[in-house]
KEMAR-261369 format. One line per field, with one value per atom (N, C-alpha, C, O, CB): residue number from 0; residue in three letters; chain; atom name; x, y, z. Coordinates in nm, 3 decimals. Glycine has a CB too. Example, Ala and Ser with C-alpha at 12.3 -4.5 7.8 and 13.67 -1.06 7.14 Angstrom:
# KEMAR-261369
num: c(0 / 0 / 0 / 0 / 0 / 1 / 1 / 1 / 1 / 1)
residuo: c(ALA / ALA / ALA / ALA / ALA / SER / SER / SER / SER / SER)
cadena: c(A / A / A / A / A / A / A / A / A / A)
atomo: c(N / CA / C / O / CB / N / CA / C / O / CB)
u: c(1.319 / 1.230 / 1.320 / 1.424 / 1.131 / 1.285 / 1.367 / 1.290 / 1.341 / 1.408)
v: c(-0.569 / -0.450 / -0.330 / -0.332 / -0.447 / -0.225 / -0.106 / 0.003 / 0.114 / -0.060)
w: c(0.780 / 0.780 / 0.780 / 0.846 / 0.905 / 0.708 / 0.714 / 0.787 / 0.804 / 0.572)
//
This chain:
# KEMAR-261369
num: c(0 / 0 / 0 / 0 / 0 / 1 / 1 / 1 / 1 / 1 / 2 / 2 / 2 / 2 / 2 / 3 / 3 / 3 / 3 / 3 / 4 / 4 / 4 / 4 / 4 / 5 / 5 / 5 / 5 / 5 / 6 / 6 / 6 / 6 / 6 / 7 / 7 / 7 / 7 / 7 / 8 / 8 / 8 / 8 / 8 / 9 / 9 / 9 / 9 / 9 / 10 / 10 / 10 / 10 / 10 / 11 / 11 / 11 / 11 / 11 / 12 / 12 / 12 / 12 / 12 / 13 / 13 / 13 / 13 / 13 / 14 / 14 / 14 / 14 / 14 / 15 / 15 / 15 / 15 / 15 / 16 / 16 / 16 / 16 / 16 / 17 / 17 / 17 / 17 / 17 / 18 / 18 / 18 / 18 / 18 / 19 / 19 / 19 / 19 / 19 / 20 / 20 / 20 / 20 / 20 / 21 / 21 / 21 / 21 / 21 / 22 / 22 / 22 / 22 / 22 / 23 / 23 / 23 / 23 / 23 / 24 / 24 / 24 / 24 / 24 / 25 / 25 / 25 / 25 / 25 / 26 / 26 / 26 / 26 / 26 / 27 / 27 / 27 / 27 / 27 / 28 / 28 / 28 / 28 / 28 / 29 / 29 / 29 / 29 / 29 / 30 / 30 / 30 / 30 / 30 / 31 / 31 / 31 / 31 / 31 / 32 / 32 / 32 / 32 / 32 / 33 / 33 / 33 / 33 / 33 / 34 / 34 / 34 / 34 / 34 / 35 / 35 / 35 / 35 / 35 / 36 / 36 / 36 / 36 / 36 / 37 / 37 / 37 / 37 / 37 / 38 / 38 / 38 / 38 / 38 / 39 / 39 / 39 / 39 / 39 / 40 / 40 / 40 / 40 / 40 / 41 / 41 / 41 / 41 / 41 / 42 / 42 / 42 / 42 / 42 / 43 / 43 / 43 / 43 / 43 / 44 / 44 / 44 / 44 / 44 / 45 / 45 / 45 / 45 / 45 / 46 / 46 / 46 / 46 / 46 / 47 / 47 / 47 / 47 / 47 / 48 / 48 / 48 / 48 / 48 / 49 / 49 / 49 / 49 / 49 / 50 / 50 / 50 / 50 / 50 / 51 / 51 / 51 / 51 / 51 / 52 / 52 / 52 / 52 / 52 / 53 / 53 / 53 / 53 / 53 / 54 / 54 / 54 / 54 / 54 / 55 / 55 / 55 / 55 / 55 / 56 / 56 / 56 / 56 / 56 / 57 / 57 / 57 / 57 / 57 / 58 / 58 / 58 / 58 / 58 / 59 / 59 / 59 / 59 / 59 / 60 / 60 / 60 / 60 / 60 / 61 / 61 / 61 / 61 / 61 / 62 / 62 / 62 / 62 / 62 / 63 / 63 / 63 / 63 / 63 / 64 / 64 / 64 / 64 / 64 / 65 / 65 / 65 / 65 / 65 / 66 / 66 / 66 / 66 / 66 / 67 / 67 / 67 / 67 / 67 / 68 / 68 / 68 / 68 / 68 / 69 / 69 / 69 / 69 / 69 / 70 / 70 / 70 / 70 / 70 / 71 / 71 / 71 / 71 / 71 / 72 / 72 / 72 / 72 / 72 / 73 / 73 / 73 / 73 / 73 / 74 / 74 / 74 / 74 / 74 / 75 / 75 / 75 / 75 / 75 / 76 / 76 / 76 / 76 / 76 / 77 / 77 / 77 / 77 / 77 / 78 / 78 / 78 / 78 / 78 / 79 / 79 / 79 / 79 / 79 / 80 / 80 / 80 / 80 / 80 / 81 / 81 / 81 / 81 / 81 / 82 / 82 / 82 / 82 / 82 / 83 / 83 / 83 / 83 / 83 / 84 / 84 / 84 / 84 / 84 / 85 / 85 / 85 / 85 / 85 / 86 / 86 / 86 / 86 / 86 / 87 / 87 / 87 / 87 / 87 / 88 / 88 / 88 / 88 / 88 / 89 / 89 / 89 / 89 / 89 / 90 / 90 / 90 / 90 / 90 / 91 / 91 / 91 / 91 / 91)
residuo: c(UNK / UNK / UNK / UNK / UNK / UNK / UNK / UNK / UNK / UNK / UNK / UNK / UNK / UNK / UNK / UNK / UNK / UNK / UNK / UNK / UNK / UNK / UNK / UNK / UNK / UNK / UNK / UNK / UNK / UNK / UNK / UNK / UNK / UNK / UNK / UNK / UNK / UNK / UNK / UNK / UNK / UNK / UNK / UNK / UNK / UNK / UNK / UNK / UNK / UNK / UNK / UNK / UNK / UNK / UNK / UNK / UNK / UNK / UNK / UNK / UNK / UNK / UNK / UNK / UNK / UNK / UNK / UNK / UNK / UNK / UNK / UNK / UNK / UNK / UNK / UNK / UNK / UNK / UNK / UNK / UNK / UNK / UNK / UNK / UNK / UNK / UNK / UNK / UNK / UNK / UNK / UNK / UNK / UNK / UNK / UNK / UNK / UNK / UNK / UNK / UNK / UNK / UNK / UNK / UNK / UNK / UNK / UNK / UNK / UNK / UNK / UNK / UNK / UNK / UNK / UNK / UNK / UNK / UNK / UNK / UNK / UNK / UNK / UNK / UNK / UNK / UNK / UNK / UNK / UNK / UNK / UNK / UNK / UNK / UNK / UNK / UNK / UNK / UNK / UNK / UNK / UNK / UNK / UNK / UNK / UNK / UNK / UNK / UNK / UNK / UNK / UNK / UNK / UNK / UNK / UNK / UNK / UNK / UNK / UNK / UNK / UNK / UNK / UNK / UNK / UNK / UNK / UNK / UNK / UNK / UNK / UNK / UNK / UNK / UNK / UNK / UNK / UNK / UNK / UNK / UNK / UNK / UNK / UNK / UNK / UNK / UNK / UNK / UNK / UNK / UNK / UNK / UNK / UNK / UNK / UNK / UNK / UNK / UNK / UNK / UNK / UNK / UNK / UNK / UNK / UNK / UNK / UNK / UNK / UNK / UNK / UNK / UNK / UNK / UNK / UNK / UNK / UNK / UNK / UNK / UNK / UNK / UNK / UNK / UNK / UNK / UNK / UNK / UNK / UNK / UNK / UNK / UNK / UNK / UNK / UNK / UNK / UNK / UNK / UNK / UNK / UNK / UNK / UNK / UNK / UNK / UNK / UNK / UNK / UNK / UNK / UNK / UNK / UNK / UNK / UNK / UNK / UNK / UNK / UNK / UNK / UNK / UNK / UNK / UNK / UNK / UNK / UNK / UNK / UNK / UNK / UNK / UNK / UNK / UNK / UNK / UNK / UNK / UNK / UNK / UNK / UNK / UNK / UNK / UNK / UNK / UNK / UNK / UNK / UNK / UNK / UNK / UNK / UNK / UNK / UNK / UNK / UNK / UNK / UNK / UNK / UNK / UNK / UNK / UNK / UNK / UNK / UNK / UNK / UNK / UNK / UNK / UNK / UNK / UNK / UNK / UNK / UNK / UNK / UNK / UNK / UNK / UNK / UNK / UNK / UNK / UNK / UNK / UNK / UNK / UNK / UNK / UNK / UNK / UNK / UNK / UNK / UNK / UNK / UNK / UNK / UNK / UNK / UNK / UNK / UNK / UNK / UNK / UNK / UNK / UNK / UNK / UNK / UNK / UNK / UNK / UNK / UNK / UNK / UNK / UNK / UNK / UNK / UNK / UNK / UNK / UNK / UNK / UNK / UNK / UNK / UNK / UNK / UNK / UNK / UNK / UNK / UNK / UNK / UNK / UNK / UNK / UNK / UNK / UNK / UNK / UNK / UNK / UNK / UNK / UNK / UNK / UNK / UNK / UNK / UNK / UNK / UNK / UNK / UNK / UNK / UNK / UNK / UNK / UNK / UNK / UNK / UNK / UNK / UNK / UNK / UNK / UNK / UNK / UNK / UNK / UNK / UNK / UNK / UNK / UNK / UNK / UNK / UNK / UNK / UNK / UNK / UNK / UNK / UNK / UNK / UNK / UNK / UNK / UNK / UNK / UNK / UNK / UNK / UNK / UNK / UNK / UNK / UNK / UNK / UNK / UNK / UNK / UNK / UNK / UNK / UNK / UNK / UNK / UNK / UNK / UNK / UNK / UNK / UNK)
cadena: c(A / A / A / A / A / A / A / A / A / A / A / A / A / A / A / A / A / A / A / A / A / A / A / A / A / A / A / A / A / A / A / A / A / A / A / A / A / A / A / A / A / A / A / A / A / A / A / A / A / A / A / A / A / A / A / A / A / A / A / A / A / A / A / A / A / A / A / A / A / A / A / A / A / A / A / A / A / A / A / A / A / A / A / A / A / A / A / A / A / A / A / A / A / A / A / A / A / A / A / A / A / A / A / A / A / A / A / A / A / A / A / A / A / A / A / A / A / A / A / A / A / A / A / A / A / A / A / A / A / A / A / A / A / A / A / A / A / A / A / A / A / A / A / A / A / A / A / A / A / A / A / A / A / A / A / A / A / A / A / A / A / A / A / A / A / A / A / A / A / A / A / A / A / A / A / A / A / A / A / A / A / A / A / A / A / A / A / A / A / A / A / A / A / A / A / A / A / A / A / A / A / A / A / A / A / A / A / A / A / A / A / A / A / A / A / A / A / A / A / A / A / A / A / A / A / A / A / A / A / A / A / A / A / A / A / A / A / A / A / A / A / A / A / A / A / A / A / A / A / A / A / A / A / A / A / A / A / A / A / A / A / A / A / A / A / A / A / A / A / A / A / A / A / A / A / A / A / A / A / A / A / A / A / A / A / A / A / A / A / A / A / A / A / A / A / A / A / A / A / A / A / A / A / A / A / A / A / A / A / A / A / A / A / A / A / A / A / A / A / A / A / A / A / A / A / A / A / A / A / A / A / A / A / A / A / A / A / A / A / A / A / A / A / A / A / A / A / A / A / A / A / A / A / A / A / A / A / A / A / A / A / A / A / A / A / A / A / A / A / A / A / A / A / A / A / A / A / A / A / A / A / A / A / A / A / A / A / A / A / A / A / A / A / A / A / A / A / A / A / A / A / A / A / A / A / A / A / A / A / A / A / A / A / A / A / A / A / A / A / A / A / A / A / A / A / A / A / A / A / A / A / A / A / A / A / A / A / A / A / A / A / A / A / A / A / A / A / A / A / A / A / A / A / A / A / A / A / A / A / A)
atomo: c(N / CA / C / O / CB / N / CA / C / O / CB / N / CA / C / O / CB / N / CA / C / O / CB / N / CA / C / O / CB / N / CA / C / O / CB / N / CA / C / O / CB / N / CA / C / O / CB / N / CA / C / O / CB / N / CA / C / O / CB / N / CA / C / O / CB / N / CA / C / O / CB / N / CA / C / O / CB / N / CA / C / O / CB / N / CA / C / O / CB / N / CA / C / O / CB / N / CA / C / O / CB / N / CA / C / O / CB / N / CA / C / O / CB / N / CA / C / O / CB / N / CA / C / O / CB / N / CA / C / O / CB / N / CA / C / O / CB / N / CA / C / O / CB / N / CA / C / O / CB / N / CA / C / O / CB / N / CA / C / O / CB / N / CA / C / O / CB / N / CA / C / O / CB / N / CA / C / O / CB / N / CA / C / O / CB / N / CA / C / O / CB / N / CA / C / O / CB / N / CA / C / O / CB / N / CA / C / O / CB / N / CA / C / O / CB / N / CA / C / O / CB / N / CA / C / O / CB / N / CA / C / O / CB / N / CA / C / O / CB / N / CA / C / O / CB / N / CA / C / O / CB / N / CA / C / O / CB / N / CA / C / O / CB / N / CA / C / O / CB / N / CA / C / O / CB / N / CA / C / O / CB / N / CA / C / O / CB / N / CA / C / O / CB / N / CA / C / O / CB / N / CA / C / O / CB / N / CA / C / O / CB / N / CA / C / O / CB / N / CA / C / O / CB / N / CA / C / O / CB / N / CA / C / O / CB / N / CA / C / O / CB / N / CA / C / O / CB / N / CA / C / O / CB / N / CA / C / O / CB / N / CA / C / O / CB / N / CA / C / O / CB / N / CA / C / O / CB / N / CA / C / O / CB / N / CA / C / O / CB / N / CA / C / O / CB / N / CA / C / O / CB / N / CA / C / O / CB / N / CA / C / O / CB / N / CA / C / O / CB / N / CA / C / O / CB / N / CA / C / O / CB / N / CA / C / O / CB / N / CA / C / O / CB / N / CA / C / O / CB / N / CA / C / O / CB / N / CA / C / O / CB / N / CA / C / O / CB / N / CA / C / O / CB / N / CA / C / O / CB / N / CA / C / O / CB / N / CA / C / O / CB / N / CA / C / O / CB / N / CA / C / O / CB / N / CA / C / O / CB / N / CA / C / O / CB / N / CA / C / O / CB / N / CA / C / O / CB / N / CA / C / O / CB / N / CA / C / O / CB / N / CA / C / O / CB / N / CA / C / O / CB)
u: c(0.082 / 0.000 / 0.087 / 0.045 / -0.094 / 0.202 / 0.268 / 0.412 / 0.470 / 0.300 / 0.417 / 0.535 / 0.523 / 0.607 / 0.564 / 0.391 / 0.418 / 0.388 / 0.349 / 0.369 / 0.388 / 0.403 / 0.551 / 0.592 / 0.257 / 0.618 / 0.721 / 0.884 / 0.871 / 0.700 / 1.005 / 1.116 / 1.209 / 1.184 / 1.116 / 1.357 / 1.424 / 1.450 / 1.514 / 1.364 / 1.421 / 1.489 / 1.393 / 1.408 / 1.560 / 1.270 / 1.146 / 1.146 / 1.158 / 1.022 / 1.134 / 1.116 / 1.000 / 0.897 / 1.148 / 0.994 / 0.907 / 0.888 / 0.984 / 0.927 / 0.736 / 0.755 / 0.637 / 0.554 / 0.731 / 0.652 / 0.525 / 0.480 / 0.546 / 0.548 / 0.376 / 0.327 / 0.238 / 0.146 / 0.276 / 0.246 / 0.176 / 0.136 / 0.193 / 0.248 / 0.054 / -0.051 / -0.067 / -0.129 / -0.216 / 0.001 / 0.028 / -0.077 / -0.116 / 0.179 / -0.135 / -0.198 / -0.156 / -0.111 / -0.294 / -0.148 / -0.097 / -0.195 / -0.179 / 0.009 / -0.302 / -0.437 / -0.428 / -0.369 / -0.605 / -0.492 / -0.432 / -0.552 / -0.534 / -0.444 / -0.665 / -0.715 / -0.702 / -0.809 / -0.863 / -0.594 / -0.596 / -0.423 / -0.337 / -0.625 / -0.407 / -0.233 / -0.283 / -0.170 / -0.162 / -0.345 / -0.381 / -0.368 / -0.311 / -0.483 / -0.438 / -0.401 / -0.251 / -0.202 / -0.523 / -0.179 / -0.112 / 0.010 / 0.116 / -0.127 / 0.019 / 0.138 / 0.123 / 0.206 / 0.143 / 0.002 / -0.050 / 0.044 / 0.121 / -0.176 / 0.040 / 0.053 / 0.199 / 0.249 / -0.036 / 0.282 / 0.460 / 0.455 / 0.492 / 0.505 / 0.406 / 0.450 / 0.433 / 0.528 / 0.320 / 0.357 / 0.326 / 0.395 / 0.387 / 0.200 / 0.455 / 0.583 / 0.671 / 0.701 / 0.653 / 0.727 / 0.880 / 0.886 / 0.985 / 0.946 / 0.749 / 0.785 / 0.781 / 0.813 / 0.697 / 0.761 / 0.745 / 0.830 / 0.820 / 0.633 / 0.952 / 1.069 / 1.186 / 1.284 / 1.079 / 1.129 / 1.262 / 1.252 / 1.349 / 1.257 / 1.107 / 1.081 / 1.192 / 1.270 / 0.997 / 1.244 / 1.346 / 1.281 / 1.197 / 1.454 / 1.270 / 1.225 / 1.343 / 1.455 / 1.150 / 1.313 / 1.370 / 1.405 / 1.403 / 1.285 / 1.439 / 1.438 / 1.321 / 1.254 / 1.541 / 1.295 / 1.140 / 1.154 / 1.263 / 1.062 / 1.051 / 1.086 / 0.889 / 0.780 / 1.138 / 0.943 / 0.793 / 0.701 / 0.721 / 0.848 / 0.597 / 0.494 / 0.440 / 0.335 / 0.346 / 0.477 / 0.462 / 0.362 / 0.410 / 0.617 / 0.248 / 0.152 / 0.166 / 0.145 / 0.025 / 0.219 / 0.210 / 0.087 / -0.012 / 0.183 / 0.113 / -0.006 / -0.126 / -0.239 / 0.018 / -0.091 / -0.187 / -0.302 / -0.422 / -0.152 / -0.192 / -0.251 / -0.381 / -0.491 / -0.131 / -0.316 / -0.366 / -0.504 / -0.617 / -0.248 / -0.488 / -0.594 / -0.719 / -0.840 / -0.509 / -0.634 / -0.714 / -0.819 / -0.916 / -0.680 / -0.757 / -0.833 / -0.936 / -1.044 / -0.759 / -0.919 / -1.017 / -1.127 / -1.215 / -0.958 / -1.112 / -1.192 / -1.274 / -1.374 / -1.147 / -1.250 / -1.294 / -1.389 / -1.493 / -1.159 / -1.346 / -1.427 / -1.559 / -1.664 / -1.312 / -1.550 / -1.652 / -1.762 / -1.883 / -1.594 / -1.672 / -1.799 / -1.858 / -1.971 / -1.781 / -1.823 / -1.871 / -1.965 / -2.065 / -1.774 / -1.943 / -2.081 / -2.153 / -2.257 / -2.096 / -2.122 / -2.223 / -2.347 / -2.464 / -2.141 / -2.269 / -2.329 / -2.462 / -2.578 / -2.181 / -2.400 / -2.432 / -2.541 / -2.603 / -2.326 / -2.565 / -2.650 / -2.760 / -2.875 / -2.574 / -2.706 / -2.841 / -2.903 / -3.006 / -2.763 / -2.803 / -2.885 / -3.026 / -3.138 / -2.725 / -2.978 / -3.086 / -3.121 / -3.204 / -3.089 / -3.142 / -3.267 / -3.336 / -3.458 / -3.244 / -3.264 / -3.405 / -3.477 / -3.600 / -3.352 / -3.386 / -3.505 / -3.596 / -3.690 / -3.452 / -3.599 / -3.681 / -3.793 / -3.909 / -3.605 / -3.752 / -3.841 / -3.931 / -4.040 / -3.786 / -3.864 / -3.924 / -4.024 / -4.145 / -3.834 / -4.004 / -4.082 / -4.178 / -4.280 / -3.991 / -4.183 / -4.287 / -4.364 / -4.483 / -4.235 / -4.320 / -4.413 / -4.475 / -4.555 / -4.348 / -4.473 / -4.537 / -4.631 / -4.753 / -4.449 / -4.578 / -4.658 / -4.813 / -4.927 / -4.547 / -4.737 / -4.871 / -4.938 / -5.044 / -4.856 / -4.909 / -5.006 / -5.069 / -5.163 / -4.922 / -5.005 / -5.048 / -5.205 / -5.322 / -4.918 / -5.163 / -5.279 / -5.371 / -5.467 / -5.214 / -5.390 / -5.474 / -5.534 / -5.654 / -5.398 / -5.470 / -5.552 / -5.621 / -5.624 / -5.477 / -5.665 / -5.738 / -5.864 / -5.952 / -5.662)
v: c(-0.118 / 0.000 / 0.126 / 0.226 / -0.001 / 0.127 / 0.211 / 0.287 / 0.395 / 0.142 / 0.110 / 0.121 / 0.259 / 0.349 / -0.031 / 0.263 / 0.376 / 0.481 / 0.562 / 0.378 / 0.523 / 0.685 / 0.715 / 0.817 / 0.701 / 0.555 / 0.604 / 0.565 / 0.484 / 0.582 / 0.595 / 0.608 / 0.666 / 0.783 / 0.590 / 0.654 / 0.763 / 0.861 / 0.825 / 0.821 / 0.928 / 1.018 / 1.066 / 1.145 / 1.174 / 0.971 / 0.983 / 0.915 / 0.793 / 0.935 / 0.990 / 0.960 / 0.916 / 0.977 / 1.043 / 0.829 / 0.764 / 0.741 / 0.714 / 0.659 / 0.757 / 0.813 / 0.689 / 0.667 / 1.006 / 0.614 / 0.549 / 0.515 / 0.436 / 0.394 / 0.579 / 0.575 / 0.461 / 0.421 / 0.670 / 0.406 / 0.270 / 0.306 / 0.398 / 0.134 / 0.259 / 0.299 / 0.162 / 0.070 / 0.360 / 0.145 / 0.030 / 0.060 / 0.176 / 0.003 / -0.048 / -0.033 / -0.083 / -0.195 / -0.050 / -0.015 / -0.121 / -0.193 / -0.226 / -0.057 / -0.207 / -0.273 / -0.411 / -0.437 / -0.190 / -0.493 / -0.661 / -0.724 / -0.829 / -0.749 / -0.647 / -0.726 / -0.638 / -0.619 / -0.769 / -0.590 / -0.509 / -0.604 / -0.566 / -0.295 / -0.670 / -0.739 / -0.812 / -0.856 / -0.900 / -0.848 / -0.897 / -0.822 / -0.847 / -0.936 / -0.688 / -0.583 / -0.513 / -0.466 / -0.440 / -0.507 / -0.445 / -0.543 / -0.483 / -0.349 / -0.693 / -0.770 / -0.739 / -0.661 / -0.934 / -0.802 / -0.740 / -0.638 / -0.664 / -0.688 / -0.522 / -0.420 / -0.368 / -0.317 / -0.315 / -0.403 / -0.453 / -0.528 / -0.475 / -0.622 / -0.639 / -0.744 / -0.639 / -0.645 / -0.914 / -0.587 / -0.511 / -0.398 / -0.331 / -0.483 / -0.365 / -0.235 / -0.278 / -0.242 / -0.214 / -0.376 / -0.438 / -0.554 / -0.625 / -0.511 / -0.565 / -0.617 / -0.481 / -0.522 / -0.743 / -0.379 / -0.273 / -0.215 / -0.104 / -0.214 / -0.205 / -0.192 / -0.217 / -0.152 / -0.227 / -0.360 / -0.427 / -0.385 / -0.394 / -0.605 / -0.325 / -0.261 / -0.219 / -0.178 / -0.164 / -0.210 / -0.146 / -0.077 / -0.160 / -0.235 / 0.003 / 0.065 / 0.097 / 0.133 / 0.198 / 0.085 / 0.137 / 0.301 / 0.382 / 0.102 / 0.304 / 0.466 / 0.462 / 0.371 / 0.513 / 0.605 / 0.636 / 0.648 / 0.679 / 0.766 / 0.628 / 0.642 / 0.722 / 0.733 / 0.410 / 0.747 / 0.851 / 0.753 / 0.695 / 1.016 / 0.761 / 0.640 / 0.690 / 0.750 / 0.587 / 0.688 / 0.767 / 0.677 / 0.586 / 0.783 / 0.688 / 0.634 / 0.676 / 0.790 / 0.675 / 0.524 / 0.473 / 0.559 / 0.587 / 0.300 / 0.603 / 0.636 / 0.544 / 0.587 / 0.689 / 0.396 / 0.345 / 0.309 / 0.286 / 0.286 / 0.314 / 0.345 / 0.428 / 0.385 / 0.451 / 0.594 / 0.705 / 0.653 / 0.677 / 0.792 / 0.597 / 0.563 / 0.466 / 0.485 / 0.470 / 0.347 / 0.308 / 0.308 / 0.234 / 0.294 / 0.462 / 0.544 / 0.582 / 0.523 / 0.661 / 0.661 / 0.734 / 0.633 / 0.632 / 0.765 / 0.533 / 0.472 / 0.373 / 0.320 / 0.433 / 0.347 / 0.302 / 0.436 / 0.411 / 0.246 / 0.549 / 0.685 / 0.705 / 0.749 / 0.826 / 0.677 / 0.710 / 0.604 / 0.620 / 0.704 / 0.473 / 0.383 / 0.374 / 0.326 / 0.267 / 0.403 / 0.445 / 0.545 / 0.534 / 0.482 / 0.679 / 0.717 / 0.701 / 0.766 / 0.833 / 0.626 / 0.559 / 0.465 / 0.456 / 0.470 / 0.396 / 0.249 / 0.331 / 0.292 / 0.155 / 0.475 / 0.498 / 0.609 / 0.662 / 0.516 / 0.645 / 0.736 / 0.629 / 0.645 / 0.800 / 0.493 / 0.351 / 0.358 / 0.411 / 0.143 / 0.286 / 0.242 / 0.384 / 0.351 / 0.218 / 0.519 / 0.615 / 0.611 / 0.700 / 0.718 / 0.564 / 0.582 / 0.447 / 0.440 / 0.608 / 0.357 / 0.223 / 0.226 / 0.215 / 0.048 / 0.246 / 0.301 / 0.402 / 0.403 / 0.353 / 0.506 / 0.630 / 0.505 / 0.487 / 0.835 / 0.446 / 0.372 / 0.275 / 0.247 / 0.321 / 0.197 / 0.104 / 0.223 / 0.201 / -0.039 / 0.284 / 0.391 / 0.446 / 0.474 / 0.516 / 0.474 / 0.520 / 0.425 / 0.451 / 0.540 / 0.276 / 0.134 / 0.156 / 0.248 / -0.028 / 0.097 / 0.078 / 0.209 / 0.192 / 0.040 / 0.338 / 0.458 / 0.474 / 0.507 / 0.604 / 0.429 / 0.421 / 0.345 / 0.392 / 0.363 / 0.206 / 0.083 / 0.082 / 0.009 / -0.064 / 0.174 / 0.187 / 0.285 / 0.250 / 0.255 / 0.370 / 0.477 / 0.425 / 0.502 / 0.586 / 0.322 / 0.286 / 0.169 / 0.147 / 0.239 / 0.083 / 0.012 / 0.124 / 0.050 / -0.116 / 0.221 / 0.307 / 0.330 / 0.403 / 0.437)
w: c(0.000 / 0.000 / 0.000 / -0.058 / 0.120 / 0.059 / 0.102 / -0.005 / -0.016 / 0.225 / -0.081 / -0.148 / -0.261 / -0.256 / -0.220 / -0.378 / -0.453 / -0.400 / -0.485 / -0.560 / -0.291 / -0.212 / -0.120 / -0.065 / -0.079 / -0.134 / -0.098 / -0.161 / -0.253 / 0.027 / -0.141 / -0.181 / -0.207 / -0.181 / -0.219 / -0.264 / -0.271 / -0.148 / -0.049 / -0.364 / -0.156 / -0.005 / 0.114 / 0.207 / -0.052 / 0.062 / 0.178 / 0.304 / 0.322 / 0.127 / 0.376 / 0.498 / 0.566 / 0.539 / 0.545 / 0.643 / 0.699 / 0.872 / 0.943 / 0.632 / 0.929 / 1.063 / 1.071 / 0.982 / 1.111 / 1.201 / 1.189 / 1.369 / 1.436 / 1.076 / 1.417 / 1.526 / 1.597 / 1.525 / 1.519 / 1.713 / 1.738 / 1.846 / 1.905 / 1.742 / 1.885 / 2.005 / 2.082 / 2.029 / 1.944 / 2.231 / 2.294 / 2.395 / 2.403 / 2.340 / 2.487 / 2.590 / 2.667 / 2.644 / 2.591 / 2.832 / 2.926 / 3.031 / 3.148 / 3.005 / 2.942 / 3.018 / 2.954 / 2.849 / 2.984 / 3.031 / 3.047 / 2.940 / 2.879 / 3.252 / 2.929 / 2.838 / 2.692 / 2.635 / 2.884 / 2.634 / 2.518 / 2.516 / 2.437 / 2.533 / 2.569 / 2.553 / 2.400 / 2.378 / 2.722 / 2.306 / 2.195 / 2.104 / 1.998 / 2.194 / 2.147 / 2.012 / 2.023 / 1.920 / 2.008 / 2.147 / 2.130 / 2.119 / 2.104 / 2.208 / 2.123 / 2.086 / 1.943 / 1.896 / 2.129 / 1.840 / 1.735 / 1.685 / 1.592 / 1.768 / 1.742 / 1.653 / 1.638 / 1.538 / 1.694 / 1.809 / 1.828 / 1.652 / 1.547 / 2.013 / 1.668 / 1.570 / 1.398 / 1.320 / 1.591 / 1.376 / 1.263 / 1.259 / 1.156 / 1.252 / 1.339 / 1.381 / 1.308 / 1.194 / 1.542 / 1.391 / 1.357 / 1.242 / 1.226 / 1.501 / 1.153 / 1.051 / 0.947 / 0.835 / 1.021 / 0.946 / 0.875 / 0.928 / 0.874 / 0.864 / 1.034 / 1.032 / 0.948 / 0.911 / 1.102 / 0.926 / 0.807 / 0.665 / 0.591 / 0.787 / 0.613 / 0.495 / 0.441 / 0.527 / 0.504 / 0.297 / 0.236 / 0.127 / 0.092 / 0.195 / 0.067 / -0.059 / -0.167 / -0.130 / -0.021 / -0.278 / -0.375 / -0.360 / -0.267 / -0.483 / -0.502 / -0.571 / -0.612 / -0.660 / -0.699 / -0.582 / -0.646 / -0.771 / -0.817 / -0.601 / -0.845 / -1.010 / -1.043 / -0.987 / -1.119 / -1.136 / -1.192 / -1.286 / -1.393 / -1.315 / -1.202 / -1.304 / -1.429 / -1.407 / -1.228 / -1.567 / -1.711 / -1.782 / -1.849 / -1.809 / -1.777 / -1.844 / -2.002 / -2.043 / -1.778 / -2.111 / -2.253 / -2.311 / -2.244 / -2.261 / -2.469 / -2.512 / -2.534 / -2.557 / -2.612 / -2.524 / -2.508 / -2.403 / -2.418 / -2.542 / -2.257 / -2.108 / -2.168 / -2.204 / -1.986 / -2.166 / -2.204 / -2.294 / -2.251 / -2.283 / -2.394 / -2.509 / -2.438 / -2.440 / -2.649 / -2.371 / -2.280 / -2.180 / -2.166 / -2.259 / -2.077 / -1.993 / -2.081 / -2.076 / -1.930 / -2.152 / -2.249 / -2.241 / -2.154 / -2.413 / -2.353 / -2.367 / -2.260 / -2.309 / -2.449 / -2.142 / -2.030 / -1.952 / -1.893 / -1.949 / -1.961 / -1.930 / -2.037 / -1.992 / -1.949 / -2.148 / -2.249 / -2.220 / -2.210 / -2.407 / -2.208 / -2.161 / -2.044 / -2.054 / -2.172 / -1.933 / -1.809 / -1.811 / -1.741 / -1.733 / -1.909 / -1.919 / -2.031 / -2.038 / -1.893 / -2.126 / -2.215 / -2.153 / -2.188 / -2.305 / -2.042 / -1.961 / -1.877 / -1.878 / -1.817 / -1.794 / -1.702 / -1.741 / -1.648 / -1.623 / -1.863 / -1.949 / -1.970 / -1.930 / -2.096 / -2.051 / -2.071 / -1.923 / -1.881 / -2.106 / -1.862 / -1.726 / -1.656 / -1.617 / -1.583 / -1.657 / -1.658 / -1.731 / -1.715 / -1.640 / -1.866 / -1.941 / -1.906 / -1.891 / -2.108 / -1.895 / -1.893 / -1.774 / -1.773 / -1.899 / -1.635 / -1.527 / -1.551 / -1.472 / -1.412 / -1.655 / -1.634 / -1.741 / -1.703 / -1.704 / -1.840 / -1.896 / -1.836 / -1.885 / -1.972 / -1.678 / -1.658 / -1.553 / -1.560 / -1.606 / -1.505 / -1.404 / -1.486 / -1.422 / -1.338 / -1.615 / -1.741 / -1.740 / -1.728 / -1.890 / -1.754 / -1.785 / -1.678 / -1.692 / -1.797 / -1.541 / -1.448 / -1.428 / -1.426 / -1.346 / -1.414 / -1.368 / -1.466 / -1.434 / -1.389 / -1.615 / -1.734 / -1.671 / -1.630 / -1.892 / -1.639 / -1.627 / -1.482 / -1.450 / -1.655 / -1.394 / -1.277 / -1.303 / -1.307 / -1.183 / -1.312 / -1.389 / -1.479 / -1.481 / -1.478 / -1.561 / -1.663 / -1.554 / -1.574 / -1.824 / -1.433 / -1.372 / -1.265 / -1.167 / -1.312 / -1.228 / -1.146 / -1.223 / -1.177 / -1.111)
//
C-alpha cells in the first residue's frame, strides 16, 4: 500500500498505540509485531509512473464507456418507471 508513495529520499515516521491494560495485551502484541515487521521494509528509488499512449488511449476509452453504460442504465429506469406509472394509472 505504502510502497508507490514512498522512496528515494522519503522519509518515513510510523506511530503505534500500545496499551498497558491486560485485556488489550492482543491488540497491542498485534501491533509490536506489525511495527517491527514494517521496520525491516526497504524501498527502492522512487521512479515517476509515465503512463504509454496506449494506457492514455485506454483510460479514455474506459471513461466514455462508463458514461455511455451509465446514461443507458438512466434511461431504462426512467423507462421502466414510465411502464409501471402508465399501467399503474390505466388500472385506477
Amino acid at each position: 500500500m505504502f510502497y508507490v508513495s514512498l522512496g528515494g529520499q522519503a522519509k518515513t515516521l510510523m506511530f503505534v498505540h500500545i496499551s498497558p491494560e491486560a485485556d488489550a495485551l492482543g491488540e497491542t502484541l498485534s501491533t509490536l509485531k506489525f511495527a517491527e515487521r514494517v521496520s525491516t521494509v526497504e524501498l527502492g528509488a522512487a521512479r515517476v509512473n509515465k503512463d504509454s499512449s496506449d494506457v492514455k488511449e485506454l483510460k479514455e476509452q474506459v471513461l466514455a464507456l462508463t458514461f455511455f453504460y451509465h446514461d443507458t442504465f438512466k434511461l431504462n429506469v426512467q423507462c421502466v418507471l414510465s411502464f409501471f406509472v402508465k399501467s399503474y394509472l390505466s388500472d385506477c
